[in-house]
Every structure is written in structure tokens, then in C-alpha cells.
C-alpha positions in Angstrom: 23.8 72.4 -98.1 21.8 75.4 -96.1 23.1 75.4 -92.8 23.7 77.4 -89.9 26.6 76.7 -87.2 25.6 77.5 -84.1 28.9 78.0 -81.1 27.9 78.8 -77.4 31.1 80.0 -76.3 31.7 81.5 -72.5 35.6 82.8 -72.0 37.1 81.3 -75.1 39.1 84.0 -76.4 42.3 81.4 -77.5 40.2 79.1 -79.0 38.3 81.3 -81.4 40.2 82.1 -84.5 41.3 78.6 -84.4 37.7 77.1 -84.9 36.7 79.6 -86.7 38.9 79.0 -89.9 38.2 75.5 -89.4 34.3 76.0 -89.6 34.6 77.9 -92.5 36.8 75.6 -94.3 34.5 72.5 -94.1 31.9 74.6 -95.2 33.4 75.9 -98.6 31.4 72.9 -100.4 28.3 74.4 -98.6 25.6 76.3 -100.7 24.5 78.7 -98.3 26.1 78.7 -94.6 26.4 81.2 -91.8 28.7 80.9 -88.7 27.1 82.1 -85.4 28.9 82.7 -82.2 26.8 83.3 -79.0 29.2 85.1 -76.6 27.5 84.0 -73.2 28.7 87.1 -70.5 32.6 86.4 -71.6 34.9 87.9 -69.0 38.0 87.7 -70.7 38.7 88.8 -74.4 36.2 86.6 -76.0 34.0 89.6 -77.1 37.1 91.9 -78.6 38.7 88.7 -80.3 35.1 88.0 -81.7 34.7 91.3 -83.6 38.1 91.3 -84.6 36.9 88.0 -86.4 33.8 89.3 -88.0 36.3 92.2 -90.3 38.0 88.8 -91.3 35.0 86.2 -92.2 32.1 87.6 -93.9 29.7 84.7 -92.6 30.2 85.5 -89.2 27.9 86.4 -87.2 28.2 87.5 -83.2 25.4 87.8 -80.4 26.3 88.3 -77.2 24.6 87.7 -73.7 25.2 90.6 -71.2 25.1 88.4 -68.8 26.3 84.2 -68.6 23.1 82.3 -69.2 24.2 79.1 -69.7 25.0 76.6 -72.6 21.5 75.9 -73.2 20.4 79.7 -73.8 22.9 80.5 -75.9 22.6 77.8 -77.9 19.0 78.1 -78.3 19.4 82.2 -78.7 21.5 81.2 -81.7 19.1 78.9 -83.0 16.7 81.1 -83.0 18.7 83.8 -84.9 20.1 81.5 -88.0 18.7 81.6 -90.9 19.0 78.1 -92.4 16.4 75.5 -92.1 19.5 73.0 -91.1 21.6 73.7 -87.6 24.7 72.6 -86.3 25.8 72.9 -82.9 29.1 72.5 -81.8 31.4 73.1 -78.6 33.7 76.2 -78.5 36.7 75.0 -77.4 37.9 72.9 -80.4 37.2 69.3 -79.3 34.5 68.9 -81.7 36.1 68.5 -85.5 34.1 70.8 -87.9 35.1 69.0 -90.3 32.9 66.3 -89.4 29.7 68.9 -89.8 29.1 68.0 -93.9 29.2 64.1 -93.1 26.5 64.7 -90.3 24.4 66.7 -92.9 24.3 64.4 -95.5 23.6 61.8 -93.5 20.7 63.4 -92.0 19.0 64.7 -95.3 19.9 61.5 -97.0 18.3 58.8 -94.1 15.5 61.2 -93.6 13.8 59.0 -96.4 14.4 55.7 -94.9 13.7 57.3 -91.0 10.3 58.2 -90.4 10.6 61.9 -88.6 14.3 62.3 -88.3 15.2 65.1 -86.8 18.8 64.8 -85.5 22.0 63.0 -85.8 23.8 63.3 -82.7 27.9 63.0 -83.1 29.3 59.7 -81.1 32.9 60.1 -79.4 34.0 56.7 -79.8 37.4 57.9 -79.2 37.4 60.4 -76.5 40.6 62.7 -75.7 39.7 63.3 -72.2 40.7 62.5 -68.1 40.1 59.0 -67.1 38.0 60.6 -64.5 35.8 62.5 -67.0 35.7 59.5 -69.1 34.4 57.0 -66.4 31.9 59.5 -64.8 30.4 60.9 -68.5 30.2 56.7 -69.2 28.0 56.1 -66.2 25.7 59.2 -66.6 25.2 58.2 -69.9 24.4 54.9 -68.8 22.2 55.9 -66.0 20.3 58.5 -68.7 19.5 55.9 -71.3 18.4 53.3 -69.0 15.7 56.0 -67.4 15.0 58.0 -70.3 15.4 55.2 -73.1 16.9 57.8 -75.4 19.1 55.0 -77.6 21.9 57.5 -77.7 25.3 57.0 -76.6 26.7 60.1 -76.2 24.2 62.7 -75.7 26.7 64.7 -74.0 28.7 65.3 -77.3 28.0 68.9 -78.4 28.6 68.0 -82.2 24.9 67.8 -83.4 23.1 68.4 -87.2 19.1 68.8 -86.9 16.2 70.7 -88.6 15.6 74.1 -87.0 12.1 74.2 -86.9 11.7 71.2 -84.8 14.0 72.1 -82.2 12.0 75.0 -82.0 9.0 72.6 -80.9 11.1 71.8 -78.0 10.5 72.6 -74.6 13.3 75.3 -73.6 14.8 75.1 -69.8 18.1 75.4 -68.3 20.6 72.2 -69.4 17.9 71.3 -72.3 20.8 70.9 -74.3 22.3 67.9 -72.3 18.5 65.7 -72.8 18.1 67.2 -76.8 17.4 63.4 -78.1 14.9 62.7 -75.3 13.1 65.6 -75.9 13.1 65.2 -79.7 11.5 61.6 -78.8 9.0 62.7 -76.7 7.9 64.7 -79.8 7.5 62.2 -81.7 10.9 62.7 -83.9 13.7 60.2 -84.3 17.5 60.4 -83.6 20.5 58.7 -84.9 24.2 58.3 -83.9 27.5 58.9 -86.0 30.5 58.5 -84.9 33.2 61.7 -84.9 36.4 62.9 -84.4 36.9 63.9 -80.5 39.9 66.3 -79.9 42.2 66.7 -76.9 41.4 70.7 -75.3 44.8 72.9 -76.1 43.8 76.1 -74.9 41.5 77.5 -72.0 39.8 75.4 -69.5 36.8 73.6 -68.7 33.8 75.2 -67.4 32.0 72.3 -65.7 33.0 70.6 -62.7 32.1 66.7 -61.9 29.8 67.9 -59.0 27.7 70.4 -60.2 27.1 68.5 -63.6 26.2 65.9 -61.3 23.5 67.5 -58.8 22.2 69.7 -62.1 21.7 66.6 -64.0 19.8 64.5 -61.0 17.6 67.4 -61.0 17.4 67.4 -64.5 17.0 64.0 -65.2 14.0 64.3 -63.1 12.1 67.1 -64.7 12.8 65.3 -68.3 11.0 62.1 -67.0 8.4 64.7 -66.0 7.8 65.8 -69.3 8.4 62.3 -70.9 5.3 60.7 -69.3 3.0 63.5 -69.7 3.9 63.7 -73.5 1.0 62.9 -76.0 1.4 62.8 -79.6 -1.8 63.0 -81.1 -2.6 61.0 -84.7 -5.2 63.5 -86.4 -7.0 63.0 -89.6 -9.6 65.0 -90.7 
């Protein structure tokens, strides 16, 4: 296994160490690895808690935005930095399991021979930990996504996700990319499948998106995406 996590993080100082070790102890059976934090513009102590990390794990690595960008920037500035043909992304504040990252991987490189153009398995919270609000109102987005995009994915929303770098990189990079990641693969002419995973209740910090701006973001979003969607081409050439 040659992977590279990849963990946007904005003002997650208490969750750091935490995840940290846990990363790093699911990917002891890993060949090659490399831990990537993208510090978007923290405010509170997520930068000093970060170096303090990097003295104590030698496959750290920390960027850091001067100022917030946004989940989708600093998860694709960290793509673009690893070093491993394999990425995983996952949230920063410990509701995604790492442990669940080596399943994801084999699964990807061993289905990639059965799956014309796999690109991504996208993690499935089955078994969410969160408000019955949240729950309801991330259950009808999802619904209203899939019916207009026809992305066959469940959860898109979860941040858990194993693909190859190089074809994210083919992606077309905007704000909130990261929320429509198995649309866009589609559209390219890849192939995405689900897994379930572990979802964990939040312990420490708090939530950085509210119901209404996720909500007028993604109608705008959603918009753009179809945009793209219908003026995609994917060329057959032969020479």
C-alpha cells in the first residue's frame, strides 16, 4: 500500500493528536504512507498543536493556508502535494474511523480489475452518529443530488474517500468540488463505488457548517455541476 492521507482541518486543535495516532496506526501494514494536514487559516491553536505533532510522527507533513479557503482547497492543495499515486481523504474532527482507510484501499486496487475505470470508493455512513436534524436534512440532499446528478452514491457527503491521484487531478477544481467528487469523476468517464464505514459521534470542537448555508451553497452548486455534466464529452480515440 502507497498512500497519502490527505486531512483539511480549520480550528481543530483538540481533535488533532487524537486522529493523528489513529492514522498512523492503521497504516503500520502500509508500504509507503505519508500523513498530510492542510491547516486552512486556523484561528485557534490548530497551527502550534500541528508542529508540536510533526517532532512526534515522522510521516507528518503540515501545509497551511494563510487564510480559510475552504474544504475543497485544502483538500485539493493537499492532493496536490502527496506523493503517493493512492489518496485518502478524511474529515478532521474524528468522525471518520481511519481504521477503515486499508479496507477502502484494497478494495479499490482489488475491484479495479472487475470495474472498468475505477477511480474512487466513496465510504457509506450506514450508521450515522449525528442530530436527527442533520440526519434528515443530509438524507434529502442526498436524495435530491442523485436524482439530478444520477451519481449512484449514497453518501457523497461522507469525507472518508480512497482514489487515484492523478485522476482527481483531471477534475475540474471550484469551491465545494469536494461535496459532487463522484459526479465529477463520472462525467470523466471514471466509475465510483460505495463501502460502508464506521461513522463516529464528534467529542471535541464544533461544527463548521450550518444547515442554511450548506443549503443555498449547494443549490448553487448543484446547478453549476449539472452545467458541467451536460457539456461533458468523452471522446473514444483510436488511431
Amino acid at each position: 500500500m502507497n498512500i497519502s492521507v490527505v486531512v483539511p482541518v480549520h480550528n481543530e486543535a483538540e481533535n488533532i493528536i487524537s486522529l493523528i495516532t489513529e492514522i498512523d496506526a492503521a497504516m503500520q501494514q502500509a508500504n509507503n504512507y505519508e500523513i498530510i494536514y492542510i491547516d486552512d487559516g486556523s484561528t485557534d491553536d490548530t497551527s502550534t498543536v500541528l508542529q508540536q505533532a510533526r517532532h512526534q510522527f515522522d510521516r507528518l507533513r503540515v501545509i497551511r493556508h494563510r487564510h480559510a479557503c475552504g474544504q475543497s482547497t485544502a483538500i485539493y492543495t493537499g492532493v496536490r502535494a502527496a506523493q503517493y499515486p493512492c489518496i485518502a481523504t478524511l474529515d478532521g474532527d474524528g468522525q471518520n474511523d481511519p481504521a477503515d482507510i486499508p479496507r477502502l484501499y484494497d478494495v479499490l486496487i482489488q475491484k479495479q480489475q472487475q470495474t472498468a475505470n475505477l477511480a474512487m470508493v466513496a465510504g457509506w455512513r450506514n450508521k450515522r452518529h449525528d442530530s436527527a436534524w442533520r440526519l434528515f436534512s443530509s438524507k434529502v440532499a442526498n436524495a435530491v443530488r442523485s436524482t439530478l446528478l444520477g451519481d449512484k452514491t449514497p453518501d457523497t457527503g461522507c469525507g472518508l474517500k480512497v482514489f487515484f491521484r492523478n485522476k482527481f487531478l483531471e477534475l475540474p477544481y471550484f469551491d465545494h468540488m469536494h461535496r459532487f467528487l463522484p459526479a465529477l469523476i463520472l462525467r470523466a468517464g471514471g466509475q465510483v463505488i460505495s463501502e460502508h464505514v464506521n461513522h463516529r459521534a464528534r467529542t471535541s470542537g464544533n461544527s463548521k457548517y450550518g444547515t442554511l448555508d450548506r443549503l443555498w451553497a449547494g443549490v448553487i452548486d448543484l446547478l453549476g455541476v449539472i452545467w458541467l455534466i451536460k457539456r461533458a464529452k468523452i471522446a473514444e480515440v483510436e488511431e
